[in-house]
C-alpha distance (Angstrom), angle and dihedral (degrees) to the residues before:
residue distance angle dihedral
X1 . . .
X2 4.16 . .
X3 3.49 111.8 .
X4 4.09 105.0 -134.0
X5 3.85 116.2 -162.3
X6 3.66 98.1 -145.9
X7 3.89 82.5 66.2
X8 3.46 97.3 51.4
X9 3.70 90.1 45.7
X10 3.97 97.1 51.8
X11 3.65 89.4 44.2
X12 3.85 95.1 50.7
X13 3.82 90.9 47.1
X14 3.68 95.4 53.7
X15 3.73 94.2 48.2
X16 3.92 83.3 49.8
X17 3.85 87.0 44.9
X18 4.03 87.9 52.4
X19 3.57 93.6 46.8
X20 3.45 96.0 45.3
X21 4.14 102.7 49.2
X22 3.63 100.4 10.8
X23 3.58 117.2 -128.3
X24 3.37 108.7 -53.0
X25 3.74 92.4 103.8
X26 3.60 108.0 46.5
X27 4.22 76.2 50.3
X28 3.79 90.5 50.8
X29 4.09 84.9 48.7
X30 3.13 99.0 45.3
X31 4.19 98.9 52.1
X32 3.80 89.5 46.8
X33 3.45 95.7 59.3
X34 4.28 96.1 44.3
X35 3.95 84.9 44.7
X36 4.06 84.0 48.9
X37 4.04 88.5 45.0
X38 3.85 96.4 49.9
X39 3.13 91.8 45.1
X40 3.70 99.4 52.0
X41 4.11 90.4 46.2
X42 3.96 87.9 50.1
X43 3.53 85.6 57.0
X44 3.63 99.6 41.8
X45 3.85 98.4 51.1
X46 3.81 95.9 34.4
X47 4.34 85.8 53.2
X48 4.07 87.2 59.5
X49 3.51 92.0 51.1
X50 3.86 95.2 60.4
X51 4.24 95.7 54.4
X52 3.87 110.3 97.3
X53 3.34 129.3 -142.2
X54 3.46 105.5 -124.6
């Protein structure tokens, strides 16, 4: 497997990011974007339910 810096980098800063401020962000992240999710497939399925078919 290649090794790709960029990956090593990102990984290395969230670990740092962890250490640093605990997990209350990756938390904070992490919620926002499964509120962001449900609320996008709410919207999605409720939107085909309001067509007709005429």
């Amino acid at each position: 497997m290649e090794h790709h810096p960029s990956a090593t980098w990102l990984t290395e800063a969230a670990a740092s990011a962890v250490q640093q401020h605990g997990t209350g962000n990756l938390l904070r992240v992490v919620l926002l974007v499964m509120i962001v999710g449900c609320a996008l497939t709410a919207w999605l399925l409720l939107r085909g339910y309001k067509r007709k078919d005429d």
